[in-house]
C-alpha positions as CSV (number, residue, x, y, z in Angstrom):
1,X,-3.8,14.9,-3.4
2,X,-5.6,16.4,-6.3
3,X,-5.0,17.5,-10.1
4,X,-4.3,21.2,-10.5
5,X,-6.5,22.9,-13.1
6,X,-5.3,26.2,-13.6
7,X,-5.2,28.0,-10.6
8,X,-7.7,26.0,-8.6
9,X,-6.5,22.6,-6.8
10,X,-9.1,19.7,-7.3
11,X,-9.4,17.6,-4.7
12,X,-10.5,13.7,-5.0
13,X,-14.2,12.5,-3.6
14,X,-12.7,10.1,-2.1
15,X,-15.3,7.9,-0.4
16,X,-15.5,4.6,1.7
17,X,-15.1,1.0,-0.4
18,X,-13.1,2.9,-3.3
19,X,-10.5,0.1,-4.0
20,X,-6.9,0.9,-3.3
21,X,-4.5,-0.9,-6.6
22,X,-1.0,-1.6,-6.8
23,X,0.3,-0.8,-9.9
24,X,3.6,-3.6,-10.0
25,X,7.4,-2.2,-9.8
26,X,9.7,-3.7,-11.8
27,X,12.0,-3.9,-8.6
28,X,13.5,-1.9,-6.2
29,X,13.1,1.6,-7.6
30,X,16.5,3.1,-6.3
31,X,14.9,3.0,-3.1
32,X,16.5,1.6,0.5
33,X,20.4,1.1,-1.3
34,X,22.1,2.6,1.9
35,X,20.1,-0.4,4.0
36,X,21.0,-2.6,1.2
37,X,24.7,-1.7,1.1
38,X,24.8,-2.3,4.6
39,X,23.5,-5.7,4.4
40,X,26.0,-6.5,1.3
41,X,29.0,-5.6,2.9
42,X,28.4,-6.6,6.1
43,X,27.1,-10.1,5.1
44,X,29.4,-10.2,2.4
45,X,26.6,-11.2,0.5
46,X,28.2,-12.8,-3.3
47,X,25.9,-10.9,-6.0
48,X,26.5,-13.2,-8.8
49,X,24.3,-15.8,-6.7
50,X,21.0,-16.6,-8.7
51,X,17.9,-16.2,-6.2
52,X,15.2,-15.9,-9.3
53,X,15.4,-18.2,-11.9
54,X,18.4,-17.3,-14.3
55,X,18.6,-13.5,-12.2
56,X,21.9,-12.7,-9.8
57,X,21.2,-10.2,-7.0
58,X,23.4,-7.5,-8.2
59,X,21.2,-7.9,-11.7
60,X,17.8,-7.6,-9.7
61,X,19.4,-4.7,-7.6
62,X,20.2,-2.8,-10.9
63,X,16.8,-3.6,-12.5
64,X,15.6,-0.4,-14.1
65,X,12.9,1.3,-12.0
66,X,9.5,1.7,-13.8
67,X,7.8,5.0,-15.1
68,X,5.1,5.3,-14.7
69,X,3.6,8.9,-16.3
70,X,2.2,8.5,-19.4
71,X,-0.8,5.6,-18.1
72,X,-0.9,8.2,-14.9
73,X,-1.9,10.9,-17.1
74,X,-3.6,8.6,-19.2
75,X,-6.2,7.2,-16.0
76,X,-5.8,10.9,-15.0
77,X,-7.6,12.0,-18.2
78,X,-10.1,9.4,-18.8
79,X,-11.3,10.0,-15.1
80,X,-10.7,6.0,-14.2
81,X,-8.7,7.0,-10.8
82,X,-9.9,9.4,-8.3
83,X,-5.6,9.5,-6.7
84,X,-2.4,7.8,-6.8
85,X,0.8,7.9,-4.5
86,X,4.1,6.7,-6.2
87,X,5.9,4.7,-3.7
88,X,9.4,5.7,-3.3
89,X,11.7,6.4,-0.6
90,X,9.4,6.1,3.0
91,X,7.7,2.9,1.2
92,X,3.8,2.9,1.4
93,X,4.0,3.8,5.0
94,X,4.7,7.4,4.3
95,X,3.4,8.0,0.7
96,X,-0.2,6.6,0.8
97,X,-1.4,8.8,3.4
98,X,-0.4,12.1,0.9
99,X,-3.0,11.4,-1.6
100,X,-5.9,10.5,1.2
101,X,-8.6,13.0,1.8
102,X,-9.6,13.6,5.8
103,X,-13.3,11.5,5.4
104,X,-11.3,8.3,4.7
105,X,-8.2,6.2,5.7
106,X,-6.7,3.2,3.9
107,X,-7.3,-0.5,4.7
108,X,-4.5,-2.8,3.1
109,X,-4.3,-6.9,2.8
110,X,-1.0,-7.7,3.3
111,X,-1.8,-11.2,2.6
112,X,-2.8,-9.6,-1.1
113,X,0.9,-8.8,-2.0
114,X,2.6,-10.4,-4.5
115,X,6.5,-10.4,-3.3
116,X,9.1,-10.7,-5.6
117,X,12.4,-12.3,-4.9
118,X,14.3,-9.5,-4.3
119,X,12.1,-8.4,-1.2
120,X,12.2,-12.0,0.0
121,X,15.7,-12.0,-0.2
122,X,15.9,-8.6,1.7
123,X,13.2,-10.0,4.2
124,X,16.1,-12.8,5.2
125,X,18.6,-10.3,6.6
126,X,16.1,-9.8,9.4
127,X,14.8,-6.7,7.9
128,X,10.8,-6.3,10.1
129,X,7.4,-6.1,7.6
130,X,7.3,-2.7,9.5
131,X,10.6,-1.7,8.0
132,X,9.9,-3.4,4.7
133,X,6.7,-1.2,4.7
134,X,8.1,1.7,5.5
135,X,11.6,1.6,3.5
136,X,11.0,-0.2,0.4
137,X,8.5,-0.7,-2.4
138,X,7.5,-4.1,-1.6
139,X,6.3,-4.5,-5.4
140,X,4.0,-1.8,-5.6
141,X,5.6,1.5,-7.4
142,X,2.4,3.1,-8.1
143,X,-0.7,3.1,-5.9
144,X,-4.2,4.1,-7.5
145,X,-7.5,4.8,-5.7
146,X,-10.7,4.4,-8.1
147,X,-14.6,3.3,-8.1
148,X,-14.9,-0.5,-8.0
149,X,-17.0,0.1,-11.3
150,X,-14.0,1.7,-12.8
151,X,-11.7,-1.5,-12.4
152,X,-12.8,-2.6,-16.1
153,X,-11.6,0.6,-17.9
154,X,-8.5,0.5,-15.6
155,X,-7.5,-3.0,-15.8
156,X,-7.5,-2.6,-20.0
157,X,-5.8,0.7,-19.6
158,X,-3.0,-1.2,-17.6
159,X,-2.7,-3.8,-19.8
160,X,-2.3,-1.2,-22.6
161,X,0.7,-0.3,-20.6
162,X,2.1,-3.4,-20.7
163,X,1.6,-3.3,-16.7
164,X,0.4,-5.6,-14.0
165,X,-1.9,-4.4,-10.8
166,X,-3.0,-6.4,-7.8
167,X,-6.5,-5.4,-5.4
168,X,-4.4,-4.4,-2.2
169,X,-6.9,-3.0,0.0
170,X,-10.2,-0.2,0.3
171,X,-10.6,3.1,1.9
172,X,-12.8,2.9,5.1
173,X,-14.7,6.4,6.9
174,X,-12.3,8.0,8.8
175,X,-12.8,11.0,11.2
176,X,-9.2,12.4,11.0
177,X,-7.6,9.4,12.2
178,X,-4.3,9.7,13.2
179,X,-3.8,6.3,11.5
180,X,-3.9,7.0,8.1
181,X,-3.4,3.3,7.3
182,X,-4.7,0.5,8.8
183,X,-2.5,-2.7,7.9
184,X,-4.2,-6.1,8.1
185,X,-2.8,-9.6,7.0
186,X,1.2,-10.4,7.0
187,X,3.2,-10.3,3.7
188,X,4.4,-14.0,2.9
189,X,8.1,-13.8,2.6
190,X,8.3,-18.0,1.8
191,X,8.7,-18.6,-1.5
């Protein structure tokens, strides 16, 4: 949850209407291939087919995942985010909640994300939004917490970085609620 400073463990003010931002993935991220390999074989699915513009599937699968540590550090150091949570295997589900403090849980649009391909694709094999949520990305690697009047410095930091974000969502009072995450919206899987 916090930043370690020598021996002490700082831990985030994290407070109600701080905006929750997804930092884009460039794909996949090496997470959810034993669901995926599943799906492939047993829908024999032909990875040479094109499903984003002049991209196969097996070349979206591979896509490089993104790293994102030196802008972390970066937005670390310059005091532009208060936490972050990089989404990898147990999707957003079960990584967001680490970097929350007990006064607060997160609120997230759905409706907000911008799906790629690849997740539409994956979406079509009957895979639930639950699932999706819980297994994969879903085109968000990085998730950042900050002050809304922070967003400026951010946004040119990101863009620094050669990196795109998207306004997913806010933190809202919380008294220890069980629900770390409250999910509202539906992720549009149509193209």
């Amino acid at each position: 949850v916090g930043v370690k400073s020598g021996l002490k463990n700082i831990k985030p003010r994290l407070k109600q209407n701080d905006l929750i931002i997804g930092i884009n993935s460039s794909g996949l991220h090496s997470n959810g291939f034993s669901l995926i390999r599943k799906i492939i074989k047993e829908k024999k699915v032909n990875l040479n087919k094109k499903i984003d513009k002049n991209k196969t599937i097996g070349q979206l699968l591979l896509k490089p995942t993104e790293i994102y540590v030196d802008p972390i550090l970066e937005l670390f150091s310059k005091k532009l985010i208060k936490s972050c949570a990089h989404i990898t295997g147990g999707g957003i589900t079960e990584n967001l909640p680490r970097s929350l403090t007990n006064n607060v849980k997160a609120q997230i649009d759905l409706s907000k994300f911008n799906l790629s391909k690849i997740f539409k694709w994956l979406h079509g094999y009957g895979i639930t939004q639950s699932e999706m949520l819980r297994t994969f990305n879903c085109g968000y690697g990085m998730i950042v917490i900050l002050e809304k009047s922070k967003l400026n410095k951010f946004e040119n930091l990101i863009k620094k970085h050669k990196l795109s974000y998207d306004n997913i969502g806010v933190l809202l009072n919380s008294k220890k609620s069980k629900k770390r995450i409250k999910f509202i919206g539906k992720l549009n899987f149509n193209d």
